[in-house]
N, C-alpha and C positions, 0 to 999 in steps of 0.2 A: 504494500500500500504506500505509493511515493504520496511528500509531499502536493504536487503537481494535483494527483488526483480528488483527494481530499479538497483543496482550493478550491478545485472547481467547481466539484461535485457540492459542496457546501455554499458556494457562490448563489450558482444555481436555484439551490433547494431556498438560502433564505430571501435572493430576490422575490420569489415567486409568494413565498411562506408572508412577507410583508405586502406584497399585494392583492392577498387574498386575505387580511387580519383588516387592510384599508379596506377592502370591498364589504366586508360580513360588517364593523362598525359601522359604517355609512349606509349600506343596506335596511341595518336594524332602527337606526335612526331616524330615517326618509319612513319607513314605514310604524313607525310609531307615532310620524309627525304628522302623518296623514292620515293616520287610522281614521276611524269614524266617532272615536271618544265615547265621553260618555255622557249619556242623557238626565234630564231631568237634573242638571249639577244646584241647584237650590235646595233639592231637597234632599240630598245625599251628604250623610255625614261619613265623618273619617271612623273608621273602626279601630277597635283594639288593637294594637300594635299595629298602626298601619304604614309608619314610616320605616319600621322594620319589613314588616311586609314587602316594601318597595325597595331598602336594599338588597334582603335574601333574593326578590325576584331578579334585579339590576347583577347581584354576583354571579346568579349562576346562569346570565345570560355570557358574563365576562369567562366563565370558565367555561363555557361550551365554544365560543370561539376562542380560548386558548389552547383547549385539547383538539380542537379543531386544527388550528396552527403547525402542534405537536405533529401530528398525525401528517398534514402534507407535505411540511417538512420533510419528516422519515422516510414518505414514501419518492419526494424529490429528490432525496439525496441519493436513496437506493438506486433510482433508473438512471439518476445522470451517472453515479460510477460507475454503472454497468457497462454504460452507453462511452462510456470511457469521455467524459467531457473534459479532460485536463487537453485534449486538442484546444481548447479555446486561449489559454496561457500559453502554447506551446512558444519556445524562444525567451520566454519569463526568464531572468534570474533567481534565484532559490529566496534570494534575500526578500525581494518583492513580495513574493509566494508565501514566507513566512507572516509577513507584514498582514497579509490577508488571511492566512491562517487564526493569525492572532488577534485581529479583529473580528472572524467569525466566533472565537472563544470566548471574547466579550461580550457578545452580541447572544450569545447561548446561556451564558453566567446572567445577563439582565433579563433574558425570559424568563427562566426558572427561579430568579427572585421576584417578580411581576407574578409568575403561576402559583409560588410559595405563600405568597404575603394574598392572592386574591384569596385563598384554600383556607389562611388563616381568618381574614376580615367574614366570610363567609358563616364558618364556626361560630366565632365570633357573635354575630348578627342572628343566626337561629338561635342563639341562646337567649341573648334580647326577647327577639321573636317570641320565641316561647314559653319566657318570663314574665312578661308583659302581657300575652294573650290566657295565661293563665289567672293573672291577678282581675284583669279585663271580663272576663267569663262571670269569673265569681261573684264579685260585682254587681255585673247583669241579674244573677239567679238571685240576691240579694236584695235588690233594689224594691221599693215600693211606689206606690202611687203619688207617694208624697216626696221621692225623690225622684233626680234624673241626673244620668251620668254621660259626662262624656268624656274621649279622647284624644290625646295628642294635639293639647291645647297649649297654644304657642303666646309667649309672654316676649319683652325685651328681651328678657334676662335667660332665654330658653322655650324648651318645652314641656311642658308636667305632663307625667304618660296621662293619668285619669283624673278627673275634677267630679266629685258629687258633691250634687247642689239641693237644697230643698230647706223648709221652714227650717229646721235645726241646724242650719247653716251651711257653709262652705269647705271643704274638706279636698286640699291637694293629696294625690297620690302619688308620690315616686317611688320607682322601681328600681332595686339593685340585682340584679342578677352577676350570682355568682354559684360556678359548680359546688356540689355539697355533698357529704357522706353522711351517710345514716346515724342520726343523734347528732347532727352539728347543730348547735344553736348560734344566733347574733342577738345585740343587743347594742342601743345610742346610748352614749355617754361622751356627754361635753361636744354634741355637733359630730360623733364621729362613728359610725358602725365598725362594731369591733365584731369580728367572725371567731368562732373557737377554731385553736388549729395552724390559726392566722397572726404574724407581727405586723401586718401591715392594714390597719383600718383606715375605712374609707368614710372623706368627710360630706358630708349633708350641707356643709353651707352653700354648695353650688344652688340645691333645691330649696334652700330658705331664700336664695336671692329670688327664684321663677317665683314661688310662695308670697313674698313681700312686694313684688312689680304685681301679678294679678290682687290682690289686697287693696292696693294702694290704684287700680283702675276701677277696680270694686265700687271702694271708695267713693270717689270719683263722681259716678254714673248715679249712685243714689244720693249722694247728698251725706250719710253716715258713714259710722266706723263700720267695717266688714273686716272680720279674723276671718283666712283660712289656715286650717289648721293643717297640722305637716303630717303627714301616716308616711311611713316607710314601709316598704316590701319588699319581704326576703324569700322569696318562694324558695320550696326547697330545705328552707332553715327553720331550727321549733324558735321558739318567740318566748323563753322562761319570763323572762325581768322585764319591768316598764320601768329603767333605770331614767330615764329622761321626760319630765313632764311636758317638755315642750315637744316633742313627739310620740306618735301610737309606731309602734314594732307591730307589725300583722308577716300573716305568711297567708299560702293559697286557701288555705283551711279556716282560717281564725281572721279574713278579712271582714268580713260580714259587723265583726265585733267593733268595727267602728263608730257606725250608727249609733251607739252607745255613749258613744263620749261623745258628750255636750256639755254646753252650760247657757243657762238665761242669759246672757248678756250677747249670747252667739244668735238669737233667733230672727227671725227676718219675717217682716211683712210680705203676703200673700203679693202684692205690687211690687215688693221690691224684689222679692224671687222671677216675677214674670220679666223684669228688666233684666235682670241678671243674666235667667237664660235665654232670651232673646240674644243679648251680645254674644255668650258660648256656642249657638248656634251660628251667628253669621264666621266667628273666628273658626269652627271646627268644619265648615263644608267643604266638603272634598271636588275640588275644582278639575278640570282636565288639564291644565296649564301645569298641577300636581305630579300629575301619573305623568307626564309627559316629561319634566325636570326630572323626574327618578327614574326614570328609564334611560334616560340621556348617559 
C-alpha cells in the first residue's frame, strides 16, 4: 500500500464525502423551510420537554448524515484504490503526497471529534428529554380544574421547564437531571443540590434568577406582589430532607406534593389568575418559525 495510493484514494473519497455532507445539510434545510408547517399555531402550545424534543430530533438528524458520511467515504475510498486512483498524482513528489496525507488525517481526526461530541450532546439531550417529560407527565395527571400548567416558558433570564399557575399561586418548576443509582437521594442546601455519591453540587441560583425575572413581570401585569415559588426536580433521586425553605425537592413520584405548599399571602384573585394565564399562553405557543430554528 504506497503512499501515492492512499492520497489518492482518500482525496477522492473525502472530496466526494464533503459534497455529499453539503448536499444532505442543504437538502434537509430547503425542505424543512418549505415544508407545509404547522396549522392552527395560536392555539398550539409547546409540550413537555419540547425544546428537548427539538434537539434529540435536530441530533439525530446530524448523526444520520454523519454515519451517512462515514459510510460513502469507506465505500469511496475502497473503489478508488481499487481502481488504482494514485494515477491522478502520478509524477507527485513523496513530500507533497505526504502533505496530503496528512491533511487527510486531520480532516478524519475533526470528523470523528464532530461524530464523538454529536453521540455525546445527543445522550446528553435524551436525558433532558426524559427528565423533563417525566416531571411534565406527572404534573398533567396531577393537575386540577383549579390549576393549569405549562411548559418551556421563556423568561430574560432563561427558560423554566414547567410553571403551574392557579388561585394558590404560582409555582416554577426546574428540572435537574442527573443519572442515579438505586437509593440515591439529593437535597438544596444554601442554593445548591447536593446529590449522595457526588463532591460536586449543583447550584439553583441560575433558576432563582428565571424565578425572580417571571415574579417581577408577574408583578408587573397585575398591579401586586406575585411569589413564585422554586420546586426542584430530581427525577430519578428519593427526596428525604426539605433542608431549604426557600425551595420544595420533588422527584417523579412525590411531584404532585407540591400543590400543598402554600401560604395566604400566595393567593390570587380569580382576575388576576385569568391575566396571568393569558400572558403564559401567548409566551408558550408553539410557532412554526420554532420547529423551523430547531431543525436548522
Amino acid at each position: 500500500m504506497s503512499i501515492a495510493a492512499v492520497s489518492a484514494a482518500g482525496t477522492v473519497a473525502l472530496t466526494t464525502t464533503i459534497a455529499f455532507l453539503l448536499i444532505a445539510r442543504s437538502w434537509h434545510a430547503l425542505n424543512q423551510f418549505v415544508g407545509e408547517g404547522t396549522r392552527f399555531n395560536d392555539s398550539i402550545m409547546r409540550e413537555a420537554a419540547q425544546r428537548f424534543r427539538d434537539e434529540c430530533n435536530r441530533l439525530s438528524t446530524s448523526q444520520s448524515i454523519y454515519l451517512g458520511g462515514m459510510l460513502v467515504f469507506a465505500m469511496l475510498f475502497a473503489a478508488a484504490y481499487l481502481l488504482q486512483a494514485e494515477q491522478l498524482f502520478a509524477g507527485y513528489p513523496d513530500w507533497q503526497l505526504g502533505l496530503l496525507l496528512g491533511f487527510l488525517l486531520l480532516a478524519a481526526i475533526f470528523a470523528a471529534y464532530k461524530i464523538i461530541n454529536t453521540f455525546r450532546a445527543a445522550r446528553r439531550a435524551r436525558l433532558l428529554r426524559d427528565a423533563s417529560l417525566a416531571i411534565g407527565h406527572q404534573l398533567q395527571q396531577s393537575s386540577s380544574a383549579s390549576t393549569l400548567l405549562f411548559h418551556d416558558v421563556e423568561t430574560s433570564a432563561g427558560i423554566i421547564d414547567h410553571v403551574v399557575i392557579g388561585r394558590e399561586g404560582v409555582y416554577a418548576v426546574n428540572v435537574i437531571a442527573r443519572r442515579s443509582n438505586e437509593g440515591a437521594s439529593a437535597r438544596v442546601l444554601e442554593n445548591r443540590v447536593q446529590f449522595s455519591g457526588s463532591d460536586e453540587p449543583v447550584s439553583v441560583v441560575p433558576d432563582l434568577a428565571k424565578n425572580t425575572r417571571l415574579a417581577k413581570h408577574f408583578t408587573q401585569l397585575i398591579g401586586q406582589r406575585v411569589r413564585v415559588r422554586s420546586v426542584i426536580a430530581v427525577p430519578g433521586w428519593e427526596t428525604p430532607e426539605q433542608a431549604d425553605e426557600r425551595h420544595l425537592v420533588v422527584n417523579e413520584r412525590n411531584v404532585a406534593m407540591l400543590l400543598g405548599w402554600k401560604d395566604k399571602t400566595d393567593l390570587l384573585m380569580d382576575d388576576d389568575v385569568q391575566i396571568l394565564v393569558q400572558d403564559l399562553r401567548l409566551r408558550c405557543r408553539q410557532r412554526v418559525s420554532d420547529r423551523i430554528r430547531s431543525s436548522l
